[in-house]
Backbone as CSV, one residue per row, in Angstrom:
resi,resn,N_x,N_y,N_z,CA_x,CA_y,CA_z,C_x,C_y,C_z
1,UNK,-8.866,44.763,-0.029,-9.243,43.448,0.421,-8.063,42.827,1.158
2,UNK,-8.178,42.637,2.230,-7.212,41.780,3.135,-6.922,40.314,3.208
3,UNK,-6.114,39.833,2.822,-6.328,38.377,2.635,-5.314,37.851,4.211
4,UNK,-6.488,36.477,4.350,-5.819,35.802,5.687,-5.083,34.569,5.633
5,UNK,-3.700,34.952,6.328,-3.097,33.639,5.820,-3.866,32.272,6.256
6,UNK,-2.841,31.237,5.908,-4.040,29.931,5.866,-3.276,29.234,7.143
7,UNK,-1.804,30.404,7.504,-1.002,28.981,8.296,-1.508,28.507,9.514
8,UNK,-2.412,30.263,10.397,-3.257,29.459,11.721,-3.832,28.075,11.479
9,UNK,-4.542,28.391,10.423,-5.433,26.894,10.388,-5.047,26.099,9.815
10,UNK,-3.947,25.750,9.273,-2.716,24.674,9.334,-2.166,24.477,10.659
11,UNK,-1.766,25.196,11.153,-1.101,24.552,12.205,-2.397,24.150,13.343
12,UNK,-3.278,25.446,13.713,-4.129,24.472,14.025,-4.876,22.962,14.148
13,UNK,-4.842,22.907,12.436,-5.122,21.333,12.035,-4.058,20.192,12.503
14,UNK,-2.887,20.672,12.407,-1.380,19.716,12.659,-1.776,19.377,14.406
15,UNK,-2.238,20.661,14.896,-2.001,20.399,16.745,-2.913,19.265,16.906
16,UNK,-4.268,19.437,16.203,-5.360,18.588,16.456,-5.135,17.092,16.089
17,UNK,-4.279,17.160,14.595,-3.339,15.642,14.505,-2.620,15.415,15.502
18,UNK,-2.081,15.753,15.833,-0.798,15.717,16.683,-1.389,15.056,18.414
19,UNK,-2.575,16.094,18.866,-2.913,15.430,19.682,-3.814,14.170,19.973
20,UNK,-3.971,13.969,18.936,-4.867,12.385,19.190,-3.998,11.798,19.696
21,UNK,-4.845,10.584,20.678,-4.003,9.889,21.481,-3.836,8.573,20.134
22,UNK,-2.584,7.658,19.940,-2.874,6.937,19.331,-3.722,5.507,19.757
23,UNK,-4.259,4.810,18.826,-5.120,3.591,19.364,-4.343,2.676,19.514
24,UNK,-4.273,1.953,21.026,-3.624,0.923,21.080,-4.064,-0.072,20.283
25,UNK,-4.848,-0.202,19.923,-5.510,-1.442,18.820,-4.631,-1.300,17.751
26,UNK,-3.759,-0.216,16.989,-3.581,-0.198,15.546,-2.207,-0.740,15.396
27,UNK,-2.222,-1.152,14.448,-1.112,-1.851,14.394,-0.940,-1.542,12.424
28,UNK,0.208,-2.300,11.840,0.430,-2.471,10.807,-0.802,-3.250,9.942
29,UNK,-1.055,-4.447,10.806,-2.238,-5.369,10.507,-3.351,-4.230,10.536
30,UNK,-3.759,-3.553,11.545,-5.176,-2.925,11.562,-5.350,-2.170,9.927
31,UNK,-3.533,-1.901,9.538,-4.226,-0.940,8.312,-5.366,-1.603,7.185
32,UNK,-5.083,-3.170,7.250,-5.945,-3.702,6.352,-7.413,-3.271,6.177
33,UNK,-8.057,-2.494,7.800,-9.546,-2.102,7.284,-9.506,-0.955,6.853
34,UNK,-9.623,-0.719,5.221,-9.086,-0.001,4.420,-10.068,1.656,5.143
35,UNK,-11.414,1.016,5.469,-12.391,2.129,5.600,-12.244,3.229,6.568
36,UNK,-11.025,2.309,7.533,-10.403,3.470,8.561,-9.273,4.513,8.011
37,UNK,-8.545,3.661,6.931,-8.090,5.100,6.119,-8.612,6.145,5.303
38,UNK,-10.012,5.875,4.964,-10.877,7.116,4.179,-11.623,7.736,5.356
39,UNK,-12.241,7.402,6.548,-12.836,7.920,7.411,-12.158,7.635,8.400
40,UNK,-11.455,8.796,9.048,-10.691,8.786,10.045,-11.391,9.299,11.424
41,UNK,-12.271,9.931,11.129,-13.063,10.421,12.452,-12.166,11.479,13.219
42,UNK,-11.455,12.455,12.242,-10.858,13.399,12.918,-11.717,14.854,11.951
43,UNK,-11.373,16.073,12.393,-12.181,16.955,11.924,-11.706,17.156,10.200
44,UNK,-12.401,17.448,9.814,-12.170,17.821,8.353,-11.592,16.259,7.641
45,UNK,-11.723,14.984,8.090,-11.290,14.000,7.921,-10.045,14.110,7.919
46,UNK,-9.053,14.237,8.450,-7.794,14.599,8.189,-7.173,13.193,8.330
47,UNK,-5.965,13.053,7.999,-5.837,11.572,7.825,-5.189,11.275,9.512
48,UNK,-5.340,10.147,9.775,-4.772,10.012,11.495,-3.445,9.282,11.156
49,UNK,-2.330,10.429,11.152,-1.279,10.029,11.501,-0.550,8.997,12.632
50,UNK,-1.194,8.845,13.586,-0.721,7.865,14.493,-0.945,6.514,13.922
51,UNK,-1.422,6.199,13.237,-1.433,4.678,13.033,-1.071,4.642,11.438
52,UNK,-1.186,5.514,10.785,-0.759,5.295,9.267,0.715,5.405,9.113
53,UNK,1.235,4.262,8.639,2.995,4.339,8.680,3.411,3.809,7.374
54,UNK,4.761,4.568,6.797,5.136,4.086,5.709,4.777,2.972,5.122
55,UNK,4.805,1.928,6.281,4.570,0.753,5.194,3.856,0.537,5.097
56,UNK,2.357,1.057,5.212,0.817,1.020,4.966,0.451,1.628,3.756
57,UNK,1.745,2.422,2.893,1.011,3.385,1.712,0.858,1.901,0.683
58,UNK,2.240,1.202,0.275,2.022,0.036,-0.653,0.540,-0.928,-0.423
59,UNK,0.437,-1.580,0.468,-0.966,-2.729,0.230,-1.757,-2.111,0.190
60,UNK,-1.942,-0.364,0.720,-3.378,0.309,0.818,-3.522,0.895,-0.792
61,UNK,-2.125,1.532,-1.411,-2.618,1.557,-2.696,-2.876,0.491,-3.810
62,UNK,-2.268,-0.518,-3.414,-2.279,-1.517,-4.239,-3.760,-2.672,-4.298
63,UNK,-4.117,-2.338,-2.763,-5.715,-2.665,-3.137,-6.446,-1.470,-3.576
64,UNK,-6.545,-0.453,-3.525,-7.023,0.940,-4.122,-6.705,0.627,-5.633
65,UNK,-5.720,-0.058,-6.041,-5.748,-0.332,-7.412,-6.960,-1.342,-8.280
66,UNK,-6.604,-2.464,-7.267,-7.526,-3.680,-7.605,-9.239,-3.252,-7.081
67,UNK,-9.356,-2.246,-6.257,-10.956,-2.222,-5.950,-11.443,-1.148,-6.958
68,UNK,-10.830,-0.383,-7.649,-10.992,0.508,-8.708,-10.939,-0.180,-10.141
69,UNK,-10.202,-1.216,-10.329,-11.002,-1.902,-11.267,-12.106,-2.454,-11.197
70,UNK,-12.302,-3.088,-10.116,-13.544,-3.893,-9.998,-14.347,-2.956,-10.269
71,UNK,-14.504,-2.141,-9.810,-15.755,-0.892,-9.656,-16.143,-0.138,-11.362
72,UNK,-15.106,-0.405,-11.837,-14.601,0.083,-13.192,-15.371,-1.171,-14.027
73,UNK,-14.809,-2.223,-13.984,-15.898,-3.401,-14.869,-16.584,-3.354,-14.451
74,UNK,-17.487,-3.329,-13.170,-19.318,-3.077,-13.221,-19.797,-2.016,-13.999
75,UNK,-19.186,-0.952,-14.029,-19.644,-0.088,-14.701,-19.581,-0.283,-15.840
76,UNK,-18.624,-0.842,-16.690,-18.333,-1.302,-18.276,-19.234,-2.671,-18.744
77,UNK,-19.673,-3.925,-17.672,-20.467,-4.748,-17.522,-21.818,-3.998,-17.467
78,UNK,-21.726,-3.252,-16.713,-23.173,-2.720,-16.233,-24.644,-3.463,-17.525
79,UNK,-25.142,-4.075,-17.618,-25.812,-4.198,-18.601,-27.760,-3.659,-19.160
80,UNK,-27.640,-2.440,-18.461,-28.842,-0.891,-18.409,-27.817,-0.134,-19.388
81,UNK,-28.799,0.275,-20.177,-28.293,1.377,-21.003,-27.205,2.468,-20.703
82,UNK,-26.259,2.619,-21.361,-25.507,3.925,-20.848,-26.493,5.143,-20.153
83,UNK,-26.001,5.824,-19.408,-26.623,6.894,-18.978,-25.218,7.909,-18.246
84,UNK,-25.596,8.960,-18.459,-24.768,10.122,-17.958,-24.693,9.569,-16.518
85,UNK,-25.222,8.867,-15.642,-25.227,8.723,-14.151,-24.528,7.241,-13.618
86,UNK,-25.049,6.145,-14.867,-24.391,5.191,-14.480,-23.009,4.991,-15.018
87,UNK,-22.758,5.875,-15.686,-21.456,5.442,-16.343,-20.177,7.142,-16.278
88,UNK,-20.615,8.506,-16.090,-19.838,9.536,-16.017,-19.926,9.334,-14.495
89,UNK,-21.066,9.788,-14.088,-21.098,10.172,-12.192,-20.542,8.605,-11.812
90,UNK,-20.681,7.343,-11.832,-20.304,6.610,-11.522,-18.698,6.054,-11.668
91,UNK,-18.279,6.675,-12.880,-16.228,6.207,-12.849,-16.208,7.629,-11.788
92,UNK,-16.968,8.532,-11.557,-16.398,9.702,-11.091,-16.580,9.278,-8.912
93,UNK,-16.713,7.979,-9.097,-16.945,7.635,-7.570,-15.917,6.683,-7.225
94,UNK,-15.974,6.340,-8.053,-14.230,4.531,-8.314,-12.974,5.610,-7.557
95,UNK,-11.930,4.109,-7.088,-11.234,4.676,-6.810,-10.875,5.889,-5.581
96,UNK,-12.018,5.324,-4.796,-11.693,6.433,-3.198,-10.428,6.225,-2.216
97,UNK,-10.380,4.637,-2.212,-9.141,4.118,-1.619,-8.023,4.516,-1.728
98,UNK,-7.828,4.077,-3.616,-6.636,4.886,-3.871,-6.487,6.228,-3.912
99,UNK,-7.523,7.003,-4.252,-7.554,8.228,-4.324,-7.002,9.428,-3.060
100,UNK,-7.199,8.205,-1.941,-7.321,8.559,-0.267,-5.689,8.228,0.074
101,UNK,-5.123,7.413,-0.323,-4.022,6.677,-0.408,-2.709,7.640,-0.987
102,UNK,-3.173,7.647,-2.009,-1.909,8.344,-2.833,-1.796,10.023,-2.268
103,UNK,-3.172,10.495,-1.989,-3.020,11.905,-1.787,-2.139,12.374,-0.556
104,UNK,-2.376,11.367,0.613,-1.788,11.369,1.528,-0.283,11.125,1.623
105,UNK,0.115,10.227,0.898,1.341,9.618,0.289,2.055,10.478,-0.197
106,UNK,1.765,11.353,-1.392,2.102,12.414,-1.936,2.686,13.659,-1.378
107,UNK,1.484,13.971,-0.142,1.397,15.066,0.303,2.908,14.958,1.066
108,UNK,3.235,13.733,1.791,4.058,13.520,2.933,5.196,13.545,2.400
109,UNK,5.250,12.855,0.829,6.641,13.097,-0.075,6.922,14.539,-0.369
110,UNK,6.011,15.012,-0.547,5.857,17.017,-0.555,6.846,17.820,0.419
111,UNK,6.068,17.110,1.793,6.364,18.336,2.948,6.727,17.063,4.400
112,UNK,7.189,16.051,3.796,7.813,15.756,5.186,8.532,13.975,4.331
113,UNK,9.030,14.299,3.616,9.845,12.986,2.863,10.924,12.618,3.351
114,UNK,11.290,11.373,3.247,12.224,10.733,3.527,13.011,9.655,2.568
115,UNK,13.787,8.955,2.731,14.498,8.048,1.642,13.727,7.001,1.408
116,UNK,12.871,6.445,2.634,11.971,5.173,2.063,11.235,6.185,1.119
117,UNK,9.929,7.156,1.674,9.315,7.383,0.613,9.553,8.242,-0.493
118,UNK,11.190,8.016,-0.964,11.251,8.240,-2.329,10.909,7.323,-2.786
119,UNK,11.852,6.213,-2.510,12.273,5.462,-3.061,10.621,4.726,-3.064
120,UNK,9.797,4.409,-2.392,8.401,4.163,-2.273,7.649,4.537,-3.486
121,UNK,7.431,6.076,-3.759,6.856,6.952,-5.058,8.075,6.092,-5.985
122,UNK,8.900,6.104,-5.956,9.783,5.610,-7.283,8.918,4.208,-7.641
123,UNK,8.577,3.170,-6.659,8.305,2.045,-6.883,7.124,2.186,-7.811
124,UNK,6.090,2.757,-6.920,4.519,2.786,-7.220,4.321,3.372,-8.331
125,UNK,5.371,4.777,-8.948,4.685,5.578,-10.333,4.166,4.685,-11.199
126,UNK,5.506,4.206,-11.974,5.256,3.201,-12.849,3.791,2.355,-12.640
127,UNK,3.275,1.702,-11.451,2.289,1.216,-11.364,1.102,1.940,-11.717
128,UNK,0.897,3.154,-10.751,0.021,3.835,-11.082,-0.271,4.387,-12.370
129,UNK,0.831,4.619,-13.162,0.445,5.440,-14.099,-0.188,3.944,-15.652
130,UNK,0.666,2.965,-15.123,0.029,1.630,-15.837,-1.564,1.543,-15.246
131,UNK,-2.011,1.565,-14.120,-3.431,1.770,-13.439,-4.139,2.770,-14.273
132,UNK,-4.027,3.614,-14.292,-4.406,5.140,-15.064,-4.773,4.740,-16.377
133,UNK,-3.787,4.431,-17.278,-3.970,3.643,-18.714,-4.641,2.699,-19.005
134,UNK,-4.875,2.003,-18.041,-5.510,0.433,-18.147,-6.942,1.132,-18.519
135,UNK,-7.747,2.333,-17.047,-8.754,2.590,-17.174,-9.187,3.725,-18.052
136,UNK,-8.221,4.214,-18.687,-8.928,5.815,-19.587,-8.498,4.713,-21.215
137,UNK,-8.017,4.208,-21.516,-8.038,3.094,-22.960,-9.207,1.626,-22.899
138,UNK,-9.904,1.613,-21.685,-10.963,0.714,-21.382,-12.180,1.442,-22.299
């Protein structure tokens, strides 16, 4: 059995980031419409590097925090009977923002970090992992 490496279609994927033109519209402000950071409209959704910049990971996770609770007390409010759908499949949907947020964040501290985003992940753990606790002791 021959196995194929994965890096063509990594780098492939990088060229296809790489060549988007960026949007003159985006700005620091634009990051606020959170929905353009989960749907990027590039192939495989890949995240669009041209307009996502360090200082967009903090307010984007930090509302990814606060919209994952909310989503989290409807479901704990919810007032219909428990059910495997409204309450397992449903925490299993919470949390896309951040989910979209941090992975990206992560990934970049991984394989292309710098001193802000250490020092960035240094800030946020502590938060997140207080986020995390809040909702699995709920």
């Amino acid at each position: 059995m021959r196995i194929t490496p994965t890096f063509p279609l990594l780098s492939l994927l990088s060229m296809t980031i790489a060549c988007n033109e960026p949007d003159p519209e985006a700005s620091v402000d634009t990051f606020l419409d959170f929905d353009r950071f989960i749907t990027t409209g590039l192939p495989y959704n890949a995240p669009d590097f041209n307009w996502i910049k360090q200082d967009n990971f903090k307010p984007a996770i930090e509302e990814g925090m606060k919209l994952q609770l909310a989503e989290v007390e409807a479901i704990v409010t919810n007032p219909e009977p428990a059910t495997f759908a409204n309450t397992v499949e449903a925490l299993e949907r919470t949390g896309r923002l951040l989910s979209r947020a941090t992975s990206v964040m992560y990934s970049l501290v991984g394989a292309h970090t710098n001193e802000g985003l250490q020092k960035l992940r240094a800030e946020l753990s502590p938060q997140l992992s207080a986020h995390s606790d809040a909702i699995s002791m709920d």
